[in-house]
Every structure is written in structure tokens, then in C-alpha cells.
C-alpha positions as CSV (number, residue, x, y, z in Angstrom):
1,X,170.8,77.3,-90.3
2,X,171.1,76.6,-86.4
3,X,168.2,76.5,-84.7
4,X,167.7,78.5,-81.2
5,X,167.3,76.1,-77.7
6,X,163.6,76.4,-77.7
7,X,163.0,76.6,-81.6
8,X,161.7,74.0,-84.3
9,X,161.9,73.6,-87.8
10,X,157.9,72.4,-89.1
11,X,157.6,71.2,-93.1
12,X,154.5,69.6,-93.8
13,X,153.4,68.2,-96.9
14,X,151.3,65.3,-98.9
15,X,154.2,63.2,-98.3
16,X,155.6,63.9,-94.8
17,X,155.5,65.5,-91.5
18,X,159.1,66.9,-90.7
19,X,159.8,68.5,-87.2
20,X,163.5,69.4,-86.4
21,X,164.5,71.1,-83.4
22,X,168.1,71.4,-80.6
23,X,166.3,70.2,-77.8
24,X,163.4,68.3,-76.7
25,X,161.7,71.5,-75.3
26,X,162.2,72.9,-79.2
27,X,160.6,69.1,-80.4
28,X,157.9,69.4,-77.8
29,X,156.5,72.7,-79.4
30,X,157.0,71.6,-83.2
31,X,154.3,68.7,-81.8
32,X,152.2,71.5,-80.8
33,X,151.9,73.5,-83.0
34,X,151.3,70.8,-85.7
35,X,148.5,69.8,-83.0
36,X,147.2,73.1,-83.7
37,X,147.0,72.8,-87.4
38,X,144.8,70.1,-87.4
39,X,141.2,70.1,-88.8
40,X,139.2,68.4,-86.4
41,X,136.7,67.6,-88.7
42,X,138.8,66.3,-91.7
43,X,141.6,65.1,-89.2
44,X,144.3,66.7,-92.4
45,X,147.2,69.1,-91.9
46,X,147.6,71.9,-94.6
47,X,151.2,72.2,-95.8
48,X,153.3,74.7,-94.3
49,X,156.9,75.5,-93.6
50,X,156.9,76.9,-89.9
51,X,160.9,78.0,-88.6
52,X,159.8,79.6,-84.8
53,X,161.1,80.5,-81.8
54,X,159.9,82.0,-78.4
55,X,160.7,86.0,-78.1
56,X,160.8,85.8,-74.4
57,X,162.6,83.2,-72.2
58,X,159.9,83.5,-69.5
59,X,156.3,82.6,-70.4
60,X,154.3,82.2,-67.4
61,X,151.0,81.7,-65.8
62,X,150.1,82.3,-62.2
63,X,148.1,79.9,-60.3
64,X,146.9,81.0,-56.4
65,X,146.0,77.8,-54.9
66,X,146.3,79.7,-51.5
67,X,143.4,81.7,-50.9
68,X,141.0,79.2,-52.8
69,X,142.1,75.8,-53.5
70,X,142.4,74.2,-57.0
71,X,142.4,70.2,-57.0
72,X,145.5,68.4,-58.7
73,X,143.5,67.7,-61.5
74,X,142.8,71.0,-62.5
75,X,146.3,72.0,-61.9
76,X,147.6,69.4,-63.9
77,X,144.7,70.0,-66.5
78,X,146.1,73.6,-66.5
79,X,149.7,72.2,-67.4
80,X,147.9,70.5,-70.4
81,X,146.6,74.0,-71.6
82,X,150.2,75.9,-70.9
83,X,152.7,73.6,-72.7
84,X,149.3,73.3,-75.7
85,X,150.2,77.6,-75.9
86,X,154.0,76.9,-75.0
87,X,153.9,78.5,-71.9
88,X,157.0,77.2,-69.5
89,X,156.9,78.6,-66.1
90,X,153.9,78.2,-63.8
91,X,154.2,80.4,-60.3
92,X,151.8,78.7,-58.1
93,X,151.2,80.4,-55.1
94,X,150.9,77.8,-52.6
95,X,150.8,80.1,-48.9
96,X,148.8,82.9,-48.2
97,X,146.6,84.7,-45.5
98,X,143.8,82.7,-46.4
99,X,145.3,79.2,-46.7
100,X,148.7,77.4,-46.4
101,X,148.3,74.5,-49.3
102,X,151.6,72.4,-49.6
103,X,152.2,69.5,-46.6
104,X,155.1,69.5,-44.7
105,X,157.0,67.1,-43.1
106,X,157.0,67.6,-39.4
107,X,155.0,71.1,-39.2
108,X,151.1,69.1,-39.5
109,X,149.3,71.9,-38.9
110,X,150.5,74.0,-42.1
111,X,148.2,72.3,-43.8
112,X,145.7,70.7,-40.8
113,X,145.1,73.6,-39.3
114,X,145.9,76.6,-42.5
115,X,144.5,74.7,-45.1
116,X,141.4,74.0,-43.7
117,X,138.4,77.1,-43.3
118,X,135.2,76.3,-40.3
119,X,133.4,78.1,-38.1
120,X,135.6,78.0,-34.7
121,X,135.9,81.9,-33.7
122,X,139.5,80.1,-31.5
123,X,141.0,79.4,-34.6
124,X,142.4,76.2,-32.7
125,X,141.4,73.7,-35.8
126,X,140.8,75.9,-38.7
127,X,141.0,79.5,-40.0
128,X,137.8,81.1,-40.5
129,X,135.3,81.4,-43.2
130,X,137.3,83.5,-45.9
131,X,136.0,84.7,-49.6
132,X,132.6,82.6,-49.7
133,X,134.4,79.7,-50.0
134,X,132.4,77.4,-48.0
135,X,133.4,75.6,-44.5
136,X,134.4,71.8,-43.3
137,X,136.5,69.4,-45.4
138,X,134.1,69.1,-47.7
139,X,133.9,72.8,-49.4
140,X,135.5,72.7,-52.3
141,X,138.0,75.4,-51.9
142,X,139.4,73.7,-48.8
143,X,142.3,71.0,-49.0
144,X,145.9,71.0,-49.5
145,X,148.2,69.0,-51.7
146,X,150.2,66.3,-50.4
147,X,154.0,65.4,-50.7
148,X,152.8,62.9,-53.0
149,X,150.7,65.2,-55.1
150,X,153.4,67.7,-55.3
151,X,155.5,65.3,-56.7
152,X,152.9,64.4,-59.5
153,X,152.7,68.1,-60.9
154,X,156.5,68.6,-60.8
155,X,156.8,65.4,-63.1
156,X,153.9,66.4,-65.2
157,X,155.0,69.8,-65.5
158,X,158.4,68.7,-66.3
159,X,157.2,66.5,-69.1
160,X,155.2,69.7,-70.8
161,X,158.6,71.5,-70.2
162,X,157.5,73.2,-67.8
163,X,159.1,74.7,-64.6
164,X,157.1,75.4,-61.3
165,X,158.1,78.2,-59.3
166,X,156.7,77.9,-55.7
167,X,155.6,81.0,-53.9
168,X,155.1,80.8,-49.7
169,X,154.5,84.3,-49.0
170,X,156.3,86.1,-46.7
171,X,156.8,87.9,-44.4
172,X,153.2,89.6,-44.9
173,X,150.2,87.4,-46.1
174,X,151.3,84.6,-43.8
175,X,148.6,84.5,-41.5
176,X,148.0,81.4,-42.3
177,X,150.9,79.8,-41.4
178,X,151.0,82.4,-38.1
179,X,147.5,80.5,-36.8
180,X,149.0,76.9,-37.3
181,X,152.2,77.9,-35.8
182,X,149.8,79.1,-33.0
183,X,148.1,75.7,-32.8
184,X,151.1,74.0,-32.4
185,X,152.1,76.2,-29.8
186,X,149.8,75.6,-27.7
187,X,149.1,71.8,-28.4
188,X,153.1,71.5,-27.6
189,X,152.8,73.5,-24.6
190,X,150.1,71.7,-22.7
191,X,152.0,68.4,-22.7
192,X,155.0,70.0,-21.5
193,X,157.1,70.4,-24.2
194,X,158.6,74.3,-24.0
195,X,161.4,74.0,-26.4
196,X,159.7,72.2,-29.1
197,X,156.2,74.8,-28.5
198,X,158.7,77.7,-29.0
199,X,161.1,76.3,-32.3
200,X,158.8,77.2,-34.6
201,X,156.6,80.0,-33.0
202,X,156.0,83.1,-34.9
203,X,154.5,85.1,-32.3
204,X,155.8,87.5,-29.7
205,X,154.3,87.8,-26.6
206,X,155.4,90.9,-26.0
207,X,154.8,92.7,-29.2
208,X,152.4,95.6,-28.9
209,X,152.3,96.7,-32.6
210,X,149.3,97.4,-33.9
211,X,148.8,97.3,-38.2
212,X,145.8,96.7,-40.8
213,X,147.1,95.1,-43.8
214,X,145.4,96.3,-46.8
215,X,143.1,93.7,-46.5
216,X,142.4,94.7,-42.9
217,X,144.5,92.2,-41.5
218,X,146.1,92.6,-38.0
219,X,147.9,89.6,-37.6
220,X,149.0,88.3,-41.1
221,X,152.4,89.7,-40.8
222,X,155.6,87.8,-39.6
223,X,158.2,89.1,-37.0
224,X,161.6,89.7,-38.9
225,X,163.2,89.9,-36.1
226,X,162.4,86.8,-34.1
227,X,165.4,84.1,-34.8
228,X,162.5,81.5,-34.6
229,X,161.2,83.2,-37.8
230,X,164.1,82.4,-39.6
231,X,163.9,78.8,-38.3
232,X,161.1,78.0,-39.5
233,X,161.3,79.8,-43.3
234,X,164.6,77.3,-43.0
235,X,162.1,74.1,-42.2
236,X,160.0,75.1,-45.3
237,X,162.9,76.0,-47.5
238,X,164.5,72.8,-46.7
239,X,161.5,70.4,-46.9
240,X,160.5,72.3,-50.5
241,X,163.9,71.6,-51.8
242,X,163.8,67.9,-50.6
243,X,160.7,67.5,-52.5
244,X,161.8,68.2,-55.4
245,X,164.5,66.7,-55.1
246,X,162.7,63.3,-54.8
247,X,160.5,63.8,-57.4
248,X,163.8,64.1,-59.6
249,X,163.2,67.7,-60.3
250,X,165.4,70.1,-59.3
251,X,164.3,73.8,-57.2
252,X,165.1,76.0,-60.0
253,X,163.7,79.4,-58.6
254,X,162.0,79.9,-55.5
255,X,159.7,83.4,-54.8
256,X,159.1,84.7,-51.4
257,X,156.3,87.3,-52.3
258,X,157.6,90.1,-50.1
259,X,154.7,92.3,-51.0
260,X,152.3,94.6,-49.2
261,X,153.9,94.2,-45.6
262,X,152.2,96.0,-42.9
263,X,154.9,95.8,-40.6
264,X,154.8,93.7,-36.9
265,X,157.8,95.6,-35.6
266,X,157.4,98.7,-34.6
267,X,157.0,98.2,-31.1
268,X,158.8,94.9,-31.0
269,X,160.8,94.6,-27.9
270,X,162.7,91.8,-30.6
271,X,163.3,94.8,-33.4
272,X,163.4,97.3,-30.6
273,X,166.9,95.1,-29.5
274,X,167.8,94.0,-32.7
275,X,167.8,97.8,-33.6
276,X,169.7,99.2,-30.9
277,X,172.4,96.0,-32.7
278,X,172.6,97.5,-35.8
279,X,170.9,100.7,-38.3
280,X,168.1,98.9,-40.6
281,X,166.6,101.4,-42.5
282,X,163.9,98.9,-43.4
283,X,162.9,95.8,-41.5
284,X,161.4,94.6,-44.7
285,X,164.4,95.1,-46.8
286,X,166.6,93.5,-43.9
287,X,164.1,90.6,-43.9
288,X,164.3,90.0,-47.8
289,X,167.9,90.5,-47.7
290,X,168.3,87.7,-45.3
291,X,165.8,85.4,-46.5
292,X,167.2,86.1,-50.4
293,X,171.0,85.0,-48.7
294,X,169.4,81.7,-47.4
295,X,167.9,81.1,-50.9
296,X,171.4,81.6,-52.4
297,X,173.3,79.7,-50.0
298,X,171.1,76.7,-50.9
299,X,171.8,76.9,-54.6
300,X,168.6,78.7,-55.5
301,X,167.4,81.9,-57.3
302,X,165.2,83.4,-55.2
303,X,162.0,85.6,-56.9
304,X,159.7,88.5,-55.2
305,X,157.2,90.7,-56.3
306,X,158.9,94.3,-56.9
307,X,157.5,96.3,-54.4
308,X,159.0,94.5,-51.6
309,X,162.1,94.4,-53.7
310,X,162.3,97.7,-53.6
311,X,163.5,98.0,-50.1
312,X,166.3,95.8,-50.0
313,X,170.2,97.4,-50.7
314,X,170.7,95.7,-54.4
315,X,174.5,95.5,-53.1
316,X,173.1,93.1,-50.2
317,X,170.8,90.8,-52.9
318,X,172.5,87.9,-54.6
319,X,173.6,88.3,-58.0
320,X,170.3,86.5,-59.3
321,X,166.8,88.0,-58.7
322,X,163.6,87.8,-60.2
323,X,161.4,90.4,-60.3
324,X,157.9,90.0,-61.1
325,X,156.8,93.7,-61.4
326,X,153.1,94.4,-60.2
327,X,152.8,98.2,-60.7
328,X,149.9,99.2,-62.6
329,X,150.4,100.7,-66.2
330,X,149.1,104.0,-64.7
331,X,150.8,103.8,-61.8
332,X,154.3,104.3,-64.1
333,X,154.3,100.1,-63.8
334,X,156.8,100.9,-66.4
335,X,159.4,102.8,-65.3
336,X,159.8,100.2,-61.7
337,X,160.5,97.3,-64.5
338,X,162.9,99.8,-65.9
339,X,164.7,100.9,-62.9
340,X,164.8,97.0,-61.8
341,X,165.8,95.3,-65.0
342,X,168.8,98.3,-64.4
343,X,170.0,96.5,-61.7
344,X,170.8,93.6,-63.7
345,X,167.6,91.7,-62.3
346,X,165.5,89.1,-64.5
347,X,162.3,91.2,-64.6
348,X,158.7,89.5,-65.2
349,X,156.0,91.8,-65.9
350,X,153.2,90.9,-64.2
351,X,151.0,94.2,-64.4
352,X,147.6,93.4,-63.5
353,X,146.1,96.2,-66.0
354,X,147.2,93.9,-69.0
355,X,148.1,90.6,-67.4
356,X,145.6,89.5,-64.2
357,X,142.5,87.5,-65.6
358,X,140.3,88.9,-63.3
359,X,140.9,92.8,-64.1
360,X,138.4,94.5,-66.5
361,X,139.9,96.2,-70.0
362,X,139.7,99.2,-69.1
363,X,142.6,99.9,-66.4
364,X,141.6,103.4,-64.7
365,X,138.4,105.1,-64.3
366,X,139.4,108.5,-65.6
367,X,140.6,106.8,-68.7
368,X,137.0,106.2,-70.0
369,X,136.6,109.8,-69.9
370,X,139.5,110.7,-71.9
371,X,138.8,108.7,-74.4
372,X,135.1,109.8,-74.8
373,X,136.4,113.7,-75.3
374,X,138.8,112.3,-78.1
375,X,136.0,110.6,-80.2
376,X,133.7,113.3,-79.8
């Protein structure tokens, strides 16, 4: 009898401990279940004959290390936990309004400036105080991880079988990354140096929009149609993938968020030019759309959350796409994984109602309701 990739073959008896299995991933969860069996207090192993397999390919958890900070060692504590319930993909959100947590080589002030929350109303140093999370570099939901620390969780994550997926959100929730970009403007500009100042800015000037995110942000959203936008996604992209590289462990899948844009465009004198170019029905979907044919290029699958994907022309997306589908369960959450997974997409549900720690049981208000006039 063959046995799938991720399967195993577990006999034990009074004799022997037998655990067969077609790859080491297969091995790896054989060990943990038997792991599992044991009595903790006699230290013995019933006998059993176990033949398993995983029903779904993807078995993920997601981590945001953006908007409050989680050390290494929890992260990599939390890969202890995962591969222990045989869990194999961990999306760890690494860029958000609130924080921009991964170093990168030649952009300092990612992680100086947008990992880092005090009280300076200029936002020259820091962001603001966000989410009660404390102030200086001593709160504990402030920090960043280095190059060197990324490395150590790609290896460790790797050895539990585990692949991370790195999400940098864009092109809304970035206001992070907006503010350092700003400090490095401006520390550029005063000693003269024009052309380096504007590489990497993600502000323009002239841009009158005015938005509220839905969490009342009014800057947290990139300009799509700035080429120096592009540039610096390209920096990250490249830097990410050179990471991992180094740490001998491949960029597999890489998600861009995408989700809840407010829009920085409408009265762009950028989108305003760029428009009179060519027809974009959506600036979102154009961005995505671009950004997704960068991914691709570079060898990459590249991953968003569904409501963003939902503006982009599926004939202008690569031929891989992950979707992680966020839609409420009474919000027909259902039928956008549908329609997506119809488009030939690898679809994750990732509906808060049934999947986000922090949501109660009970998904809807009205629901309680309903179900009171039943039992009664």
C-alpha cells in the first residue's frame, strides 16, 4: 500500500515502535503523533496501528507581528506548537500601519523609524503610541527582527516542515513604511542628496486626496501610481528573496495583503496622468496586477487576501494565486471562496467567524436571537 507525500504508517507494540512514511515531512508527523500517545506519567505507549494522512495541503496559522511585536522566541516557540499539531504554513504578517518589523538592507528606517512607537507628534523617529502598546525601546511590543533572526525562524521552521509565507502589506496598511520613507526623505534631503531623497519616496507632494481608512487612517495608503512606489516594493521584494536565499530556504509564496484600500488617487496629479495613459477601472486592481507580475517574474507565487483580489482582471493575474478568503460566514464568506477557487486559484479560508482567535462563538448579533425562538 503506497503511502501519500505527507502520510505515515505508526505500529506500536510491546516489542517495537515502527513508523514508515515517503518523505521526511510524512516521518516528522509519525514522531508526533507517537509524541502524543505518550503517558506522561508512566512514560508507555499503548499499541496502536495508526495509517494517516493530512486532508488539506494547506494547514496554516497566522502570526501579525506588525501591529504588536512578538520576540523570536515566541515565534519560534510557536513553530514548536505548529509542527507538535502538524500544521505547515505560518503567514506572518511582518508590515502594517502600526509597525514595519523585518530589517532591510539599505532602507534603515523600515525598521528604525516603523518599528519603533514614542511620543514625538513629528513622527521624525518613531510612529506614535498605537493599541496600548507602550512607548521607547523598551515596551515590549516594540522591536523588529533582524536579518539574522529572520534567518533563524526560516531554518527552524524548515526543520518542523514548515513553510513561512511573508506578508508586507500593501498598498493600504502601509503607513508605516509611508512615515520611514518620510524620514528618509527628509534626512536625505537636508544634506543635499535629491536623487537619493526621492528613489524611495512614497509621497506626493501634490496629491490632494483626502480618505479615512476603516481604521480612520488618512495616510496609510500607497500611491499606485508613483513609479517610485514600484521601486521600492522591488527593494523589499528583492532583499526578502535574498534572505531567504541565504538562509538556504527558498521564497516559496509571498502575500501582498491588498485588502481594505482606501484609495490615495483620486486626485493624484500621478493617476490623474497615468489615467488620461490608459482606462483602469480600478487603481487597486491595476496595482495588484502589477505588483502580482513582479512576484511572477521573480519565480514566486504571489498570495492576497480576497477582497483586494477581487478587483484585479483574473486574465491579467499569473497563473498561480493564493487566496486567503476573509468574508464572514454571514457575509456569504462562502460563495467569494467559491467564485475564487472557480478561477482556478489556491483558496485558504481564513474566515474570521470560525478561524480568528480573537472572535467570540457566536458570529452575528441577530443570530442569538434566532436561536432563542427555535428552543423556545
Amino acid at each position: 500500500m503506497s503511502i501519500e507525500r505527507e502520510g505515515y504508517q505508526l505500529n506500536s507494540s510491546t516489542h517495537a515502535i515502527d513508523i514508515k512514511a515517503s518523505s521526511a515531512a510524512g516521518a516528522f508527523y509519525g514522531v508526533q503523533t507517537l509524541i502524543g500517545l505518550m503517558d506522561l506519567k508512566t512514560l508507555t505507549i499503548p499499541s496502536v496501528s495508526i495509517e494517516d494522512s493530512p486532508r488539506y495541503a494547506f494547514r496554516g496559522l497566522h502570526i501579525d507581528s506588525a501591529r504588536n511585536f512578538r520576540s523570536k522566541q515566541f515565534i519560534l516557540d510557536t513553530i514548536v506548537q505548529m509542527g507538535a499539531y502538524k500544521l505547515n504554513k505560518l503567514h506572518l504578517h511582518l508590515a502594517d500601519d502600526e509597525g514595519w518589523r523585518l530589517a532591510i538592507a539599505g532602507l534603515p528606517e523600515l525598521t528604525k523609524v516603523g518599528g519603533l512607537r514614542c511620543l514625538e507628534l513629528s513622527e521624525s523617529s518613531c510612529l506614535l503610541p498605537q493599541l496600548g502598546a507602550g512607548t521607547g525601546t523598551g515596551a515590549p511590543r516594540n522591536g523588529h527582527y533582524s536579518q539574522q533572526d529572520y534567518s533563524d525562524i526560516l531554518r527552524f521552521a524548515q526543520a518542523h516542515h514548515i513553510e513561512v509565507i511573508p506578508s508586507l502589506d500593501m498598498p493600504g496598511h502601509s503607513r508605516a513604511a509611508i512615515i520611514a520613507m518620510e524620514a528618509r526623505y527628509r534626512s536625505l534631503m537636508a544634506k543635499g542628496k535629491t536623487e537619493a531623497a526621492n528613489k524611495y519616496r512614497l509621497v506626493e507632494d501634490a496629491d490632494t486626496t483626502t480618505y479615512s481608512s476603516i481604521q480612520h487612517y488618512h495616510d496609510n495608503t500607497l500611491n499606485v501610481c508613483l513609479p517610485a512606489t514600484y521601486r521600492f516594493i522591488d527593494k523589499v521584494l528583492t532583499e526578502l528573496q535574498r534572505m531567504h536565499e541565504m538562509a538556504g530556504v527558498p521564497l516559496k509564496t509571498y502575500h501582498i495583503g491588498a485588502d481594505e484600500t482606501a484609495g490615495a488617487w483620486l486626485d493624484s496629479p500621478a493617476c490623474q496622468t497615468l489615467n488620461k495613459q490608459q482606462t483602469i477601472t480600478s487603481m487597486n486592481g491595476y496595482f495588484i496586477e502589477k505588483i502580482a507580475a513582479m512576484v511572477a517574474e521573480k519565480g514566486i507565487t504571489v498570495a492576497g487576501w480576497s477582497d483586494g483580489l477581487s478587483d484585479v482582471d483574473p486574465e491579467k493575474m499569473p497563473k498561480r494565486v493564493q487566496s486567503n478568503v476573509w468574508s464572514t460566514l454571514s457575509e456569504q464568506g462562502h460563495k467569494v471562496a467559491h467564485q475564487q477557487a472557480n478561477l482556478g486559484w489556491d483558496v485558504v479560508l481564513s474566515l474570521p467567524d470560525v478561524t480568528y482567535f480573537d472572535f467570540p462563538y457566536q458570529s452575528h448579533p441577530t443570530s442569538v436571537a434566532i436561536i432563542g425562538r427555535a428552543e423556545r
